[in-house]
FIFI-396138 format. One record per residue (C-alpha): residue number from 1; residue in three letters; x, y, z negated. Coordinates in Angstrom, 2 decimals, padded with zeros to 5 digits. Each point is the difference from the previous one (the first is absolute). Example, Ala and Ser with C-alpha at 12.3 -4.5 7.8 and 13.67 -1.06 7.14 Angstrom:
REM residues 2
@resi->1 | resn->ALA | east->012.30 | north->-004.50 | up->-007.80 .
@resi->2 | resn->SER | east->001.37 | north->003.44 | up->000.66 .
//
This chain:
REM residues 218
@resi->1 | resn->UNK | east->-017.33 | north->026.76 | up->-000.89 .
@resi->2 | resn->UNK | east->-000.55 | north->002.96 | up->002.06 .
@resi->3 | resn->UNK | east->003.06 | north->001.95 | up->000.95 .
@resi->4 | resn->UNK | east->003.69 | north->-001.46 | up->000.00 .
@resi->5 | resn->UNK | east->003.07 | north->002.13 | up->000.19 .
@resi->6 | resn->UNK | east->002.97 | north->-001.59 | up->001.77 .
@resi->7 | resn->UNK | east->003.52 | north->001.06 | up->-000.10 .
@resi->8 | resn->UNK | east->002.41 | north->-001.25 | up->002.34 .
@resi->9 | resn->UNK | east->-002.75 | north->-001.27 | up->002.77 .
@resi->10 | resn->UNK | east->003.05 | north->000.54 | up->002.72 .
@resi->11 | resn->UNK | east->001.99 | north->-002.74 | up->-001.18 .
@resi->12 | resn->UNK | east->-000.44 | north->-004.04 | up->000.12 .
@resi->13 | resn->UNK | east->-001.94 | north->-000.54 | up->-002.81 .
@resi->14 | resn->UNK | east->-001.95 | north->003.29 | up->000.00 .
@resi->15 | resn->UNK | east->-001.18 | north->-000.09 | up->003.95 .
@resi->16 | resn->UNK | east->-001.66 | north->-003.61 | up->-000.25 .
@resi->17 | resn->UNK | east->-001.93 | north->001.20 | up->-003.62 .
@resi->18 | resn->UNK | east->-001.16 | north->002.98 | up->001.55 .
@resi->19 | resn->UNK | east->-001.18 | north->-001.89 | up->002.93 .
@resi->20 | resn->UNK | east->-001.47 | north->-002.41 | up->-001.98 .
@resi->21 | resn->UNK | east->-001.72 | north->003.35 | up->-002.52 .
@resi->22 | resn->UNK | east->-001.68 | north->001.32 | up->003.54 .
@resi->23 | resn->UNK | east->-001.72 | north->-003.52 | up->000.07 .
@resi->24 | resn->UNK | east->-001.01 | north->-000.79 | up->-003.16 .
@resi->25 | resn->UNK | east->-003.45 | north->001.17 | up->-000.52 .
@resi->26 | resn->UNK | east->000.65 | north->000.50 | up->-003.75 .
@resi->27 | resn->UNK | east->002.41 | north->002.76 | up->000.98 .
@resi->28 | resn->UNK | east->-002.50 | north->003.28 | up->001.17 .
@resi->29 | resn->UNK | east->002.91 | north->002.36 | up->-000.40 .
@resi->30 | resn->UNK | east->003.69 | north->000.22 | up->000.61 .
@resi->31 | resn->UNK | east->002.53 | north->001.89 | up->-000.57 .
@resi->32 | resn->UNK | east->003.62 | north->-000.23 | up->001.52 .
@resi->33 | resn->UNK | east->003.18 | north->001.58 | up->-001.52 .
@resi->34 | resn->UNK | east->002.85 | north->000.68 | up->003.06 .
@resi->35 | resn->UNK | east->002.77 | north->001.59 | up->000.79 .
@resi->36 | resn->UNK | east->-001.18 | north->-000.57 | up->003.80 .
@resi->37 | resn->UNK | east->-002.95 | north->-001.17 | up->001.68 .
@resi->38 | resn->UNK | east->-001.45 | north->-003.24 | up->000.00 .
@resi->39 | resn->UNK | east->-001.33 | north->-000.04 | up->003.52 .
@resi->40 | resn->UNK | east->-003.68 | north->-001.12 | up->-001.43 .
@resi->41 | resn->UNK | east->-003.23 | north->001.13 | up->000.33 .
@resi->42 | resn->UNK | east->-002.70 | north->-001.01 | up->-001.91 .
@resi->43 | resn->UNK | east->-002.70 | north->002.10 | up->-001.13 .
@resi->44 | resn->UNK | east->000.58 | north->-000.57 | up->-003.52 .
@resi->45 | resn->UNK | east->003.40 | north->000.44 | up->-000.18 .
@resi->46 | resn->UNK | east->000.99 | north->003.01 | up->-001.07 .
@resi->47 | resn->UNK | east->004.33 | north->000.62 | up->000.44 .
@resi->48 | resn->UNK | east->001.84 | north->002.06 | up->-001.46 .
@resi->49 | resn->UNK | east->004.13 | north->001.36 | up->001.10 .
@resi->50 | resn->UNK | east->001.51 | north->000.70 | up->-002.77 .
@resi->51 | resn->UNK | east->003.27 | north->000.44 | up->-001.27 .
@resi->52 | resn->UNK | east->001.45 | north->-002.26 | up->-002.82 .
@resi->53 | resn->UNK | east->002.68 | north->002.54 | up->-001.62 .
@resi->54 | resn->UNK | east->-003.27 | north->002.65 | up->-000.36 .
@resi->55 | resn->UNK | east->-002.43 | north->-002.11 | up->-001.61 .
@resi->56 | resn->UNK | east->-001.67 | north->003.06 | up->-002.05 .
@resi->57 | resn->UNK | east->-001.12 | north->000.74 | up->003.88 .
@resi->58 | resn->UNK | east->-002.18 | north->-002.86 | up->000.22 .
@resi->59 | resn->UNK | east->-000.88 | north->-001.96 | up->-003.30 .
@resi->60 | resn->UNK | east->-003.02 | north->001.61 | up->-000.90 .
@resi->61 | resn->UNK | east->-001.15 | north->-002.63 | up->002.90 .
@resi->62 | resn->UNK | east->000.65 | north->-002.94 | up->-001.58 .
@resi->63 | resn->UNK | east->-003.44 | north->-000.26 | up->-001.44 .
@resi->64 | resn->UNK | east->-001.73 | north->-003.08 | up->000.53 .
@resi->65 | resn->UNK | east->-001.28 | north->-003.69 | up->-001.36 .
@resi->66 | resn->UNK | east->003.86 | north->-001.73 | up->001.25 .
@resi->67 | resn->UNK | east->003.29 | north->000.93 | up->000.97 .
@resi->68 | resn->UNK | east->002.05 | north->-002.58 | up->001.43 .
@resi->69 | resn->UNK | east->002.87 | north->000.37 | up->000.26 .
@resi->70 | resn->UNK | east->003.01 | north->-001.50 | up->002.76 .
@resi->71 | resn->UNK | east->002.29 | north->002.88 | up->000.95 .
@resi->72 | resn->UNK | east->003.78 | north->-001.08 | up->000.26 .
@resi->73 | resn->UNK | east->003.39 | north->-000.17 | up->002.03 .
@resi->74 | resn->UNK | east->002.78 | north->-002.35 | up->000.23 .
@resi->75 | resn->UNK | east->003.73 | north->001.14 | up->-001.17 .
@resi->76 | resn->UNK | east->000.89 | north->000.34 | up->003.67 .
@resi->77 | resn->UNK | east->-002.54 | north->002.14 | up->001.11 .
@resi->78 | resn->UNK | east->000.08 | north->002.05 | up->-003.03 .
@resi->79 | resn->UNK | east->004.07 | north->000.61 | up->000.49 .
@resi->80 | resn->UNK | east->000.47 | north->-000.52 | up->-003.77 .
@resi->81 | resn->UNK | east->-001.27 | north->-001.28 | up->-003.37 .
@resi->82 | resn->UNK | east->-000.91 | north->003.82 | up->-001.04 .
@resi->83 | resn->UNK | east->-002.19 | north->000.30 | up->003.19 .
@resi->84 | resn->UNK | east->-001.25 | north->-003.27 | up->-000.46 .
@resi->85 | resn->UNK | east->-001.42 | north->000.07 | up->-004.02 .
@resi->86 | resn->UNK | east->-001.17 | north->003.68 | up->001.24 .
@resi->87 | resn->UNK | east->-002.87 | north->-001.96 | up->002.39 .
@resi->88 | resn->UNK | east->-000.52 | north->-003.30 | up->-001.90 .
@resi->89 | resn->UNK | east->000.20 | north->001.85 | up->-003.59 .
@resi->90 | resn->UNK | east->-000.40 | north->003.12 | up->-000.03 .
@resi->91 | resn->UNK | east->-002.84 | north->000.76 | up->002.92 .
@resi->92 | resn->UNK | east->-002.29 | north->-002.85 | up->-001.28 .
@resi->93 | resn->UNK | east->000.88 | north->001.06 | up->-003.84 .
@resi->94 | resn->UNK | east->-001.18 | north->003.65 | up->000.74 .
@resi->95 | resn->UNK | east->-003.17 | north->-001.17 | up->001.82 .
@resi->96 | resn->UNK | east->-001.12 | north->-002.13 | up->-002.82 .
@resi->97 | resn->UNK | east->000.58 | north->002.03 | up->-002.66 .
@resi->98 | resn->UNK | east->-001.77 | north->002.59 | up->002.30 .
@resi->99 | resn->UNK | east->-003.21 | north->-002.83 | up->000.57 .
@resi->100 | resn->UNK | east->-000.36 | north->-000.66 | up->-003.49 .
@resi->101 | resn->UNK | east->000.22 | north->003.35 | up->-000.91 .
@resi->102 | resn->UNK | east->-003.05 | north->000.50 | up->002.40 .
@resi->103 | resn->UNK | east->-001.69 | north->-002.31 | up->-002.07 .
@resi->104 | resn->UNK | east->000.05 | north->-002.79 | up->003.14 .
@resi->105 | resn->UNK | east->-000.27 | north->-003.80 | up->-001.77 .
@resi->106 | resn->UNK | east->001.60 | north->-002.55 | up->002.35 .
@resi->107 | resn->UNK | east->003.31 | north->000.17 | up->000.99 .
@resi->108 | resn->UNK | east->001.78 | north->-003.17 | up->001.97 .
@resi->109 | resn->UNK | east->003.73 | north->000.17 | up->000.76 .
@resi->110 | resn->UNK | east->001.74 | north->-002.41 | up->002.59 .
@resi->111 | resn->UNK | east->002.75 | north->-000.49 | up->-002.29 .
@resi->112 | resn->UNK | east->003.34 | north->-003.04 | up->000.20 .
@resi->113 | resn->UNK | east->000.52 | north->-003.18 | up->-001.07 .
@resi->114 | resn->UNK | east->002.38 | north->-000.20 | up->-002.22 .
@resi->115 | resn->UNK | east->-000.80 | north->003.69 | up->-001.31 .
@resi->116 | resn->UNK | east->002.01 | north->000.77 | up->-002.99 .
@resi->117 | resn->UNK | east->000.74 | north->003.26 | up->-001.85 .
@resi->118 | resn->UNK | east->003.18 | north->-001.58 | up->-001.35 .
@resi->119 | resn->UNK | east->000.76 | north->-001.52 | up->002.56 .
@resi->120 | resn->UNK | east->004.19 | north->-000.29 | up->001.62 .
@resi->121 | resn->UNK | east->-001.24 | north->000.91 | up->003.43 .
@resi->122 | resn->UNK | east->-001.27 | north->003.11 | up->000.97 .
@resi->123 | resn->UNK | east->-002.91 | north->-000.88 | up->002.08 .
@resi->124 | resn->UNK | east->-001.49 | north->-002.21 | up->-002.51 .
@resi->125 | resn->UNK | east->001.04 | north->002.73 | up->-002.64 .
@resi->126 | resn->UNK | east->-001.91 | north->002.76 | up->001.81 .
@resi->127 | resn->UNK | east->-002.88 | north->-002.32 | up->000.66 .
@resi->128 | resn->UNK | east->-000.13 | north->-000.67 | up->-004.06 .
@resi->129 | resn->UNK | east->000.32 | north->003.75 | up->-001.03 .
@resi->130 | resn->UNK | east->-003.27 | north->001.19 | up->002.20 .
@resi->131 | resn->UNK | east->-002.08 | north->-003.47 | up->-001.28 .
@resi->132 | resn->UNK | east->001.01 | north->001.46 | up->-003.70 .
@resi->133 | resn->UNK | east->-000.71 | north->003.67 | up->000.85 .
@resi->134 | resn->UNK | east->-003.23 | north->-000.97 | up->001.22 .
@resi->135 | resn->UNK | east->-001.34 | north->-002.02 | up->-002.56 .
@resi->136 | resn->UNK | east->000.56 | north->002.72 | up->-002.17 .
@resi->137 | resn->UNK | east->-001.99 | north->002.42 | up->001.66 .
@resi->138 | resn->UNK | east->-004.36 | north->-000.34 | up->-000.85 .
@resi->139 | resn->UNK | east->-001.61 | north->-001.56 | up->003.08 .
@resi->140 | resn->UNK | east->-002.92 | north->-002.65 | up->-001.04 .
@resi->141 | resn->UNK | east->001.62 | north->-002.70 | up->002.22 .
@resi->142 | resn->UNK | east->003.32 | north->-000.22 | up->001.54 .
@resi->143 | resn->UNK | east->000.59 | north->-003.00 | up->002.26 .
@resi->144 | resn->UNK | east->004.05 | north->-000.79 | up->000.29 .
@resi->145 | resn->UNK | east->000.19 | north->-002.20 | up->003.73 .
@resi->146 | resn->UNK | east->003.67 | north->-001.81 | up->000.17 .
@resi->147 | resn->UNK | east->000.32 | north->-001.77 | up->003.29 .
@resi->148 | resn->UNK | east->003.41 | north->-001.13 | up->000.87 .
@resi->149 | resn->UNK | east->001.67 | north->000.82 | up->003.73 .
@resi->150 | resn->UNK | east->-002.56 | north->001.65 | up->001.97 .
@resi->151 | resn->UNK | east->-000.52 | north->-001.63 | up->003.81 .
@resi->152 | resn->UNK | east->-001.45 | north->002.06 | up->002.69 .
@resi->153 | resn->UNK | east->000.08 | north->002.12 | up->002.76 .
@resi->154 | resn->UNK | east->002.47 | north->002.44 | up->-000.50 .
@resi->155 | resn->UNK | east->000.68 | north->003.27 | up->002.06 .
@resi->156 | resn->UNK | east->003.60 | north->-000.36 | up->-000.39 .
@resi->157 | resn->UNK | east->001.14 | north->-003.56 | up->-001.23 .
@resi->158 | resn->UNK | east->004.20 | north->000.61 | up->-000.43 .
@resi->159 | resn->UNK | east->001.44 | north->-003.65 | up->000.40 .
@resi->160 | resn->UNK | east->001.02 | north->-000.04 | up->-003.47 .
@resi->161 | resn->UNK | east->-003.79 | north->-000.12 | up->-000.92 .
@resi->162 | resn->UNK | east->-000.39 | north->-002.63 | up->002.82 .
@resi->163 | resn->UNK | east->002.72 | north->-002.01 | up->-001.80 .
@resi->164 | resn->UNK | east->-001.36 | north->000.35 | up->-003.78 .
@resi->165 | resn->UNK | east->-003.98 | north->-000.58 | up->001.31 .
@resi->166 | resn->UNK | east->001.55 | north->-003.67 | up->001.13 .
@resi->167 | resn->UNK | east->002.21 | north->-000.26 | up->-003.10 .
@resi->168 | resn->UNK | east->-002.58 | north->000.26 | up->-002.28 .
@resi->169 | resn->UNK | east->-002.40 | north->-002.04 | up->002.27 .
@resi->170 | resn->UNK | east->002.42 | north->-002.92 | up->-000.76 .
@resi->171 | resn->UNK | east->001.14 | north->000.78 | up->-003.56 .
@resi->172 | resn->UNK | east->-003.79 | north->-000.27 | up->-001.09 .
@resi->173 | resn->UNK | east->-000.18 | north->-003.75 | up->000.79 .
@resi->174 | resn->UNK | east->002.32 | north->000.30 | up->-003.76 .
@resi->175 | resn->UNK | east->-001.93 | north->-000.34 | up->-003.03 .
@resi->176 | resn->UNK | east->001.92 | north->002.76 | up->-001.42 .
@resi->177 | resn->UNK | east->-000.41 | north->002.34 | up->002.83 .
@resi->178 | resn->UNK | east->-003.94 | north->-000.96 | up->000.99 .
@resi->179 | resn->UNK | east->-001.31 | north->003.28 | up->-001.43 .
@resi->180 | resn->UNK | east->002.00 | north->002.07 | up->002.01 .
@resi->181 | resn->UNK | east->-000.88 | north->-001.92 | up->003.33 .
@resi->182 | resn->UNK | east->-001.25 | north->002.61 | up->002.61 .
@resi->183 | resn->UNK | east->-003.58 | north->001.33 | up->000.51 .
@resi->184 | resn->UNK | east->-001.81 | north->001.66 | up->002.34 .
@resi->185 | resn->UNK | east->-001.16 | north->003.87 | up->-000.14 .
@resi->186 | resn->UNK | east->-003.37 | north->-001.02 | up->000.97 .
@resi->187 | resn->UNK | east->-000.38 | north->-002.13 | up->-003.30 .
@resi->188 | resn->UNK | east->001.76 | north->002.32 | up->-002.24 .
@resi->189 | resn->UNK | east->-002.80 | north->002.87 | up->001.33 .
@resi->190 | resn->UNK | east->-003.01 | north->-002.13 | up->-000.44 .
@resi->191 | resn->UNK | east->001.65 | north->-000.89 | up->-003.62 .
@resi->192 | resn->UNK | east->-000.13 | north->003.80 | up->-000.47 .
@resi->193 | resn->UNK | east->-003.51 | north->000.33 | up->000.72 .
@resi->194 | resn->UNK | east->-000.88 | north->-002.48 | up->-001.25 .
@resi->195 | resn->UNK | east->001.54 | north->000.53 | up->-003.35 .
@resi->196 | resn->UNK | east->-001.84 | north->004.10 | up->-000.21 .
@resi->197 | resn->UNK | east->-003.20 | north->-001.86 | up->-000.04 .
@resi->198 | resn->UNK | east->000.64 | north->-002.58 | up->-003.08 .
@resi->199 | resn->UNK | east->-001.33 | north->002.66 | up->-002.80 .
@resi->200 | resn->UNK | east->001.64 | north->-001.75 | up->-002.72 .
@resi->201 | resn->UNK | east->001.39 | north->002.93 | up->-002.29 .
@resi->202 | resn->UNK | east->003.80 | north->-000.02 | up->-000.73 .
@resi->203 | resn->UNK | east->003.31 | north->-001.39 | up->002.29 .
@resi->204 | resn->UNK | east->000.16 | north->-003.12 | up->001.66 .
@resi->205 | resn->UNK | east->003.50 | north->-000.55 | up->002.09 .
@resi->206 | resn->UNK | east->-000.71 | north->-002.46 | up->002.84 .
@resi->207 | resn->UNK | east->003.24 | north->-001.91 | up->000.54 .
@resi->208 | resn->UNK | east->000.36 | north->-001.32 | up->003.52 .
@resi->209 | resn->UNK | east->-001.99 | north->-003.60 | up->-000.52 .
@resi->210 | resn->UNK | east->-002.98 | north->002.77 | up->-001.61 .
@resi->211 | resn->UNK | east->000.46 | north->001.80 | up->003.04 .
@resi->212 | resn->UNK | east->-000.73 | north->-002.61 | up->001.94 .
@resi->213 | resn->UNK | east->-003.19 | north->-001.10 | up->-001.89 .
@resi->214 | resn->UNK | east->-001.12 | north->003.34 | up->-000.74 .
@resi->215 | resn->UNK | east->-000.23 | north->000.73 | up->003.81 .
@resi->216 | resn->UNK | east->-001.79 | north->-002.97 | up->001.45 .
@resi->217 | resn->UNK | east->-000.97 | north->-000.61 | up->003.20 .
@resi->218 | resn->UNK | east->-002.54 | north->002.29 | up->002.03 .
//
């Protein structure tokens, strides 16, 4: 690998991989995707403001050896479900198509468990529709991560958050429920990274035990 695109590096997910991208040796070149600044410096990162609803602006950039991929809102920040599939569909659509367009290989998308095109719910439903989007479009490898509830450090943790982070903390010691047990950003990011060096061609989707294994320990 040489140089990584990353969209999304301001959220939970996205600021620990591109911490963990200025690290990793492997990584000479990066290049972040934001609607506002990261507050890194590193000399080979290379960021870029752009804006999301003017992506002819700025996808001639997305030329690289990986784009991963973790931009995304919740349904309260977002104000509605239209706002909402706008950043986890349709931004991260247009900037794949875009990447493989640009003739980049790797792409790796911090996806959902439970992702499901058909799905009842519309979270899981919008989840499913970009995983099938993607996989239609020609990158070499495309690496599907699907950890459960995400633990962290949050900016802004609302108590209902609070509340479902310990619900699903105790609803995992179910068989039934075990695969949706929470994880934390850290491992999902090294699962990302992880996953854009494996060069074996086609999709692999990591469910959240896979997640686990594919990430390790460092």
């Amino acid at each position: 690998m040489s140089t990584a695109l990353l969209i999304g590096a301001t959220g939970l997910v996205g600021d620990y991989l591109l911490r963990q991208l200025l690290l990793d040796d492997q990584f000479t070149h990066l290049k972040v995707f934001t609607r506002r600044p990261t507050g890194y410096q590193n000399p080979k990162l290379e960021e870029h403001i752009v804006d999301f609803d003017q992506p002819r602006d700025w996808n001639e950039e997305l030329r690289g050896d990986v784009l991963f991929s973790s931009l995304g809102t919740t349904l309260s920040q977002a104000g509605s479900q239209d706002a909402q599939y706008t950043v986890d569909y349709t931004y991260q659509f247009q900037a794949a198509q875009a990447a493989a367009e640009n003739g980049v290989p790797t792409y790796v998308l911090v996806s959902s468990a439970g992702a499901d095109a058909e799905s009842l719910m519309f979270y899981s439903r919008m989840k499913g529709e970009l995983e099938r989007d993607i996989k239609r479009l020609p990158f070499q490898r495309i690496r599907l991560i699907q950890p459960g509830i995400l633990a962290g450090p949050r900016t802004k943790q609302r108590l209902g958050e609070k509340v479902g982070l310990w619900l699903a903390t105790a609803a995992s010691t179910m068989p039934l429920l075990h695969s949706y047990r929470p994880i934390h950003a850290r491992t999902v990011a090294r699962a990302m990274r992880h996953a854009a060096l494996d060069e074996t061609p086609g999709v692999q989707t990591d469910s959240l035990e896979q997640v686990f294994t594919r990430a390790g320990k460092e």
